[in-house]
LUMVODO-822202 format. One line per 5 residues: number of its first residue (from 1); their letters; for each residue x, y, z of N, C-alpha, C, CB. Coordinates in steps of 0.05 Angstrom, whole numbers. Glycine has a CB too. Layout:
NUM	A	X Y Z X Y Z X Y Z X Y Z  ...
//
This chain:
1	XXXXX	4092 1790 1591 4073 1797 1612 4061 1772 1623 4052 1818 1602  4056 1769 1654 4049 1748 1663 4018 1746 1661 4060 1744 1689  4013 1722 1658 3976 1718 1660 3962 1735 1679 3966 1689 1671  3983 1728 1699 3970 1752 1728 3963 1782 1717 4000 1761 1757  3982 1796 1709 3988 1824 1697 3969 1822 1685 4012 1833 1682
6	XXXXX	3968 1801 1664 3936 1808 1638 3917 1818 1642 3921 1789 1626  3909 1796 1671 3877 1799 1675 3887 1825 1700 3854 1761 1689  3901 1828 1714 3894 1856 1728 3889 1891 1702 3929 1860 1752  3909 1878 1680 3899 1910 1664 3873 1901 1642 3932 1926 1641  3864 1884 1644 3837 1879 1631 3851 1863 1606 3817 1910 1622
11	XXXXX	3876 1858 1598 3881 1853 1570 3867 1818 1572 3920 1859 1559  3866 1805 1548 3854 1784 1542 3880 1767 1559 3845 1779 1507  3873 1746 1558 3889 1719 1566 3894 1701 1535 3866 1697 1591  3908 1701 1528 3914 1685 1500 3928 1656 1508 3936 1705 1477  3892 1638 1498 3901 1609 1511 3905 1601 1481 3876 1589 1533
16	XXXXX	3915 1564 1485 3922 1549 1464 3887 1536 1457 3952 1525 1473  3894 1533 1427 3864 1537 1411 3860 1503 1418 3865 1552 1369  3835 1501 1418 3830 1474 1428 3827 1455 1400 3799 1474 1450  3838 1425 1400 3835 1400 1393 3811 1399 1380 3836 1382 1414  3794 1399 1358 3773 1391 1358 3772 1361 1353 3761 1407 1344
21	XXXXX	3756 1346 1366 3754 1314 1357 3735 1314 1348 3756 1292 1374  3734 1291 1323 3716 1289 1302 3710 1261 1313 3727 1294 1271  3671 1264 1310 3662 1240 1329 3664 1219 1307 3629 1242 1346  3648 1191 1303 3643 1175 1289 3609 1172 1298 3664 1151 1292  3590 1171 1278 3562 1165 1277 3564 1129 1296 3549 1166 1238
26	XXXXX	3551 1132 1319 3547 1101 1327 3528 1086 1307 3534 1098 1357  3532 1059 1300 3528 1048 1278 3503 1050 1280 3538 1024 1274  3487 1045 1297 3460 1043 1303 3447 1071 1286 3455 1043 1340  3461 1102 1296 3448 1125 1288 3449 1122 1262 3458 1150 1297  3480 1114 1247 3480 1109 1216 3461 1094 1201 3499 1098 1210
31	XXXXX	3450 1078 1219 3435 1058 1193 3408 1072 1191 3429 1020 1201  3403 1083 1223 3373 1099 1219 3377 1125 1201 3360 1109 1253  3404 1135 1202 3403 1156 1180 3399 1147 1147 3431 1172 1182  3421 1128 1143 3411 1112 1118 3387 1102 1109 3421 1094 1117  3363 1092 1137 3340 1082 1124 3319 1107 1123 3329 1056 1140
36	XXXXX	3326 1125 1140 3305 1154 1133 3316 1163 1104 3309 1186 1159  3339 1167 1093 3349 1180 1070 3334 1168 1049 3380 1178 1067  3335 1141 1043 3331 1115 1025 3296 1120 1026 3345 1080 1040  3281 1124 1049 3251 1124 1057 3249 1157 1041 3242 1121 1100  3265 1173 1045 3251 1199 1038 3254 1195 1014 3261 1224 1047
41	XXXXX	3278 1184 994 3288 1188 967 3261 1177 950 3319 1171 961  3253 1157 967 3228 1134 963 3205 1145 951 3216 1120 990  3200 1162 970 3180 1172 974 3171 1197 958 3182 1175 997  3193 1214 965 3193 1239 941 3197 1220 914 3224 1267 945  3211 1199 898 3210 1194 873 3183 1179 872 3235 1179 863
46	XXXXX	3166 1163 888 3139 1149 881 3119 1175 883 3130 1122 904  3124 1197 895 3096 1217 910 3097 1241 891 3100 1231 949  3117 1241 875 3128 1280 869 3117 1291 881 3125 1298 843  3139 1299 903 3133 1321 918 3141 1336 916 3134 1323 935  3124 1361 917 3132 1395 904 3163 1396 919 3104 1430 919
51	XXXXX	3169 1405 897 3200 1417 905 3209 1434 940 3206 1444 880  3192 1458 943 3199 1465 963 3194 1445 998 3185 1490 959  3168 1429 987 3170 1405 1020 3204 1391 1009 3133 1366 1023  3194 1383 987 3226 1363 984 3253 1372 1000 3237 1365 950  3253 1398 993 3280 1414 1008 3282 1411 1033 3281 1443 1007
56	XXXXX	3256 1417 1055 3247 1409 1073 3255 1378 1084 3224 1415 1068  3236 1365 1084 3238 1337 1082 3270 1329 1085 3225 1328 1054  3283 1334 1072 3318 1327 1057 3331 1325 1083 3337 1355 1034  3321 1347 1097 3334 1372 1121 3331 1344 1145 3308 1413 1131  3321 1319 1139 3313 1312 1167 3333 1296 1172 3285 1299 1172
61	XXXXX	3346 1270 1146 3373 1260 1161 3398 1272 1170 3383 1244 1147  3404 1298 1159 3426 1309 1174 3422 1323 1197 3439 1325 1160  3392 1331 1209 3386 1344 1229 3387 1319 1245 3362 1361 1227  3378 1297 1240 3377 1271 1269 3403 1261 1274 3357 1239 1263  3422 1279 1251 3447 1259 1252 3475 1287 1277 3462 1249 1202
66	XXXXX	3459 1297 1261 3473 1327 1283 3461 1321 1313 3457 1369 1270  3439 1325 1317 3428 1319 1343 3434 1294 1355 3402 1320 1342  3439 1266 1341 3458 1248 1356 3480 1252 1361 3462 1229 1347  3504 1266 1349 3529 1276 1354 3524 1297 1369 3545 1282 1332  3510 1313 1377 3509 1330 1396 3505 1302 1430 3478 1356 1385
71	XXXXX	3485 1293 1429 3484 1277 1445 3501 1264 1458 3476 1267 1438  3526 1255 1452 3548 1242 1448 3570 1259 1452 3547 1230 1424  3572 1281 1448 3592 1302 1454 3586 1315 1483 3591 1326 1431  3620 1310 1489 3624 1315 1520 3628 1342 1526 3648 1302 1532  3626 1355 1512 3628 1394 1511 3595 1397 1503 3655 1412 1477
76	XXXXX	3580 1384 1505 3554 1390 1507 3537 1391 1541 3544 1368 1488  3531 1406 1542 3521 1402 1579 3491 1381 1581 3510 1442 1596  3483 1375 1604 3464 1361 1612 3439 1378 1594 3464 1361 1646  3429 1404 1597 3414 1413 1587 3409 1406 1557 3418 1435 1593  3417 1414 1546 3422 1422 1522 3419 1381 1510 3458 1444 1521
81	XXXXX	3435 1362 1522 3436 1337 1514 3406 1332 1515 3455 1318 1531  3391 1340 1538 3359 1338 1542 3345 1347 1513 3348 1360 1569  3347 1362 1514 3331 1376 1483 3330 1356 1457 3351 1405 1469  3370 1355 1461 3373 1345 1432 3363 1318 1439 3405 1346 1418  3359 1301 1463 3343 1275 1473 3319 1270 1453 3331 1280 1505
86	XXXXX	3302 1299 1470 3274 1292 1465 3267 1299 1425 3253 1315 1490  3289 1318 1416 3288 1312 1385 3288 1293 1373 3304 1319 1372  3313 1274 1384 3319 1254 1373 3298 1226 1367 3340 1249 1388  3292 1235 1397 3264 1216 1410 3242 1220 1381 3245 1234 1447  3231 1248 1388 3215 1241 1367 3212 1241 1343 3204 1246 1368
91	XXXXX	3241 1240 1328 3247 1226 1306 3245 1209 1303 3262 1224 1299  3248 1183 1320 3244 1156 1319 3215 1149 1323 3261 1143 1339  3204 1162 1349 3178 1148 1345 3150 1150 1330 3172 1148 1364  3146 1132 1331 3126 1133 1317 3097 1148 1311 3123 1116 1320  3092 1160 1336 3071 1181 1340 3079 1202 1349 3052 1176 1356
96	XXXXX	3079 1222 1328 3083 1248 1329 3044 1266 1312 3120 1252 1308  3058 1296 1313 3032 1306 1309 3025 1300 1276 3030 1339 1317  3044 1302 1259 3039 1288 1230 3053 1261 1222 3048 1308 1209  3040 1243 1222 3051 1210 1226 3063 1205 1203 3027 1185 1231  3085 1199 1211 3096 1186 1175 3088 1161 1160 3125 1178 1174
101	XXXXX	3079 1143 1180 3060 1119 1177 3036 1122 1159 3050 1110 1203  3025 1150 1173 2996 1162 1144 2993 1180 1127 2971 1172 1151  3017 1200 1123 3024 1207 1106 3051 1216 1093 3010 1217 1107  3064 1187 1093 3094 1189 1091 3121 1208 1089 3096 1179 1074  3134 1215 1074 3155 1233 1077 3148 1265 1090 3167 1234 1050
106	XXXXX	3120 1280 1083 3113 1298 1086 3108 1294 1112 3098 1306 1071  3106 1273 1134 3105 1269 1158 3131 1282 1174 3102 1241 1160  3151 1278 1164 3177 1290 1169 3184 1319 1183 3187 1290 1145  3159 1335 1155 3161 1358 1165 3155 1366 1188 3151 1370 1153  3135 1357 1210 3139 1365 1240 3170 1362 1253 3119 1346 1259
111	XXXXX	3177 1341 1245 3204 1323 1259 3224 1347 1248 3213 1282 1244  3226 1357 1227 3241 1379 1220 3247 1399 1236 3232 1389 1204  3213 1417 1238 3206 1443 1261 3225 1431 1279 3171 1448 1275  3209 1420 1297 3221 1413 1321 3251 1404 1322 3205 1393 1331  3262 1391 1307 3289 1389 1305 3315 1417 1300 3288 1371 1283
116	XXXXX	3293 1429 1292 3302 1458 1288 3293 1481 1313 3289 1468 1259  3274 1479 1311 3267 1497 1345 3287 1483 1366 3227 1490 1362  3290 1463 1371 3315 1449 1390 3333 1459 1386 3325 1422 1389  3348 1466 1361 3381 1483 1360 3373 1501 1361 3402 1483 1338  3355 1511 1366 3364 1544 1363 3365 1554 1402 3332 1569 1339
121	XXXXX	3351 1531 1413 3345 1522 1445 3381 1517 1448 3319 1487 1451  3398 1502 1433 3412 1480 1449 3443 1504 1440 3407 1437 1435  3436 1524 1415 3455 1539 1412 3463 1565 1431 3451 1546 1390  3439 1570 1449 3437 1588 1466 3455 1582 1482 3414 1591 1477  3468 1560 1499 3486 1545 1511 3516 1533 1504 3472 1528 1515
126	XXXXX	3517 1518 1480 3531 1506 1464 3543 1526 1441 3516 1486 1454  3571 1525 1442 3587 1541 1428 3575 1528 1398 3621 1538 1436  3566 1552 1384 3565 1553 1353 3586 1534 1342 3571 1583 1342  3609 1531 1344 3635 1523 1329 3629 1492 1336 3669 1538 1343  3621 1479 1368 3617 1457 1363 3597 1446 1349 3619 1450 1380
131	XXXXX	3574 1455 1354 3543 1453 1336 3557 1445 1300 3520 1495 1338  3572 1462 1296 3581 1465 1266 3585 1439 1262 3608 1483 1258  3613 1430 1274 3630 1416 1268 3622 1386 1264 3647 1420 1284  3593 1383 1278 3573 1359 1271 3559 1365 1247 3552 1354 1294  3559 1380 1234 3543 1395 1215 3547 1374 1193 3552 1428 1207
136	XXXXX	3528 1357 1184 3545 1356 1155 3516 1361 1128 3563 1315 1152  3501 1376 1136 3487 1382 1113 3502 1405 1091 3460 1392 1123  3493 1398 1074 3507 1418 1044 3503 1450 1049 3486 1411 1010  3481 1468 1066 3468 1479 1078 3483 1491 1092 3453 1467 1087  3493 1523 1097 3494 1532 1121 3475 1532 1149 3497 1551 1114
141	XXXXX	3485 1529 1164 3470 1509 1184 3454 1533 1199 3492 1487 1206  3459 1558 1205 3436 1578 1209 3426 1591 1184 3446 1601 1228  3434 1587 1166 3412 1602 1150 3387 1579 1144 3426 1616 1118  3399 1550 1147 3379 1525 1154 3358 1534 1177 3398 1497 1167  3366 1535 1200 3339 1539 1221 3328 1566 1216 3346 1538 1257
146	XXXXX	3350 1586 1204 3328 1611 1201 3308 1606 1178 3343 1642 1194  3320 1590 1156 3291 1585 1136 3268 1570 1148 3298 1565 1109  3280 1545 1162 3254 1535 1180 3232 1548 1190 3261 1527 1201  3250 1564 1215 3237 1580 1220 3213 1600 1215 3248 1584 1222  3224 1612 1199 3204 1626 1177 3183 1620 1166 3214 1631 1158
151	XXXXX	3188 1593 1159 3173 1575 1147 3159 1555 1157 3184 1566 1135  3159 1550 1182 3145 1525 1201 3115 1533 1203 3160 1523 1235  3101 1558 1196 3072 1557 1199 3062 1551 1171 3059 1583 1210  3076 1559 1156 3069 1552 1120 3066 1518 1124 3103 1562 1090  3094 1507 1136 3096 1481 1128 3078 1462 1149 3128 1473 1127
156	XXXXX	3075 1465 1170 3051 1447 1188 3032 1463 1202 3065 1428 1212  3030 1488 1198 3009 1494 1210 3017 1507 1242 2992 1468 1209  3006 1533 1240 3011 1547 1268 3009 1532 1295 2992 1569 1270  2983 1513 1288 2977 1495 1311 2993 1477 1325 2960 1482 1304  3005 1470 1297 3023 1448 1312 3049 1457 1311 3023 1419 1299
161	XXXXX	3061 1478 1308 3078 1494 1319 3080 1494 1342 3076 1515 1313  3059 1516 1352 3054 1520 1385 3056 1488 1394 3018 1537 1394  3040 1469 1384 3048 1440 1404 3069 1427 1409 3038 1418 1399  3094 1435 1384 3116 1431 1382 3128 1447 1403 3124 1435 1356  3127 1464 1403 3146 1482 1424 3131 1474 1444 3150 1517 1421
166	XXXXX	3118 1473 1454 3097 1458 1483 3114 1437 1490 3061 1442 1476  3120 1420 1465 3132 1400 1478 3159 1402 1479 3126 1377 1468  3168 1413 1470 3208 1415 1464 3196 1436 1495 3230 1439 1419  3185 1452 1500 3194 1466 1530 3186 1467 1545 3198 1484 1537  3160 1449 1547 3143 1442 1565 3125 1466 1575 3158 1429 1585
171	XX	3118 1483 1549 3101 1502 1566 3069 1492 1561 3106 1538 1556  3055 1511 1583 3026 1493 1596 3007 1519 1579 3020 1491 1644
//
């Protein structure tokens, strides 16, 4: 049956399954993933930090490292690259609503939320299968933002929730 015929009786179109290419971390994102990993490991072994932030916390180099490979991927649209932008962004900088500068690794945990409210923004758009395939936490990667989730007013506070999502969507 011709393609034509398919789509006139409703039947599917059975295309060839796509290539996936496997990116490489640009060296730059790698080393900042290496020096957050080494800073958190730091930090949780000088601070003991209760187990459940620790879990938390953990969640932040593979989330900045997913959100750079999203960045970088050409099956990602303009939108969606915006989000994972301004995640990325404020992973790096330095003033966010809990500073890592004043209270070290547990600073993270905003950078988390928000790194996580962004995918669940950038999955609305972006095929699940690619999101994955950057994936490299140990972690199923939605039952990851749904624990966040759940958990983002326990872990920083309702307040800065709402300012998080203010800023990931710019509401007034």
């Amino acid at each position: 049956m011709s393609e034509e015929n398919r789509q006139d009786n409703n039947l599917p179109v059975i295309r060839e399954p796509e290539q996936l290419v496997p990116l490489e971390l640009p060296e730059v994102h790698q080393r900042f993933y290496d020096k957050l990993r080494a800073k958190i490991e730091a930090f949780i072994k000088d601070k003991g930090v209760n187990d459940t932030a620790t879990n938390y916390i953990l969640l932040a180099p593979d989330l900045f490292v997913l959100l750079a490979r999203l960045l970088l991927d050409k099956r990602v649209g303009v939108q969606s690259k915006a989000i994972a932008g301004v995640a990325v962004a404020y992973f790096i900088t330095p003033i966010d609503f809990i500073p890592e500068a004043l209270v070290g690794g547990v600073g993270l945990l905003d950078d988390v939320v928000l790194a996580v409210y962004a995918l669940r923004r950038i999955l609305v758009d972006v095929d699940e299968k690619i999101v994955r395939e950057h994936w490299n936490g140990k972690e199923d990667l939605l039952g990851v933002i749904t624990k966040v989730v759940k958990s983002a007013d326990d872990l920083v506070g309702k307040k800065i929730v709402k300012k998080l999502e203010e800023t990931l969507f710019r509401k007034k």
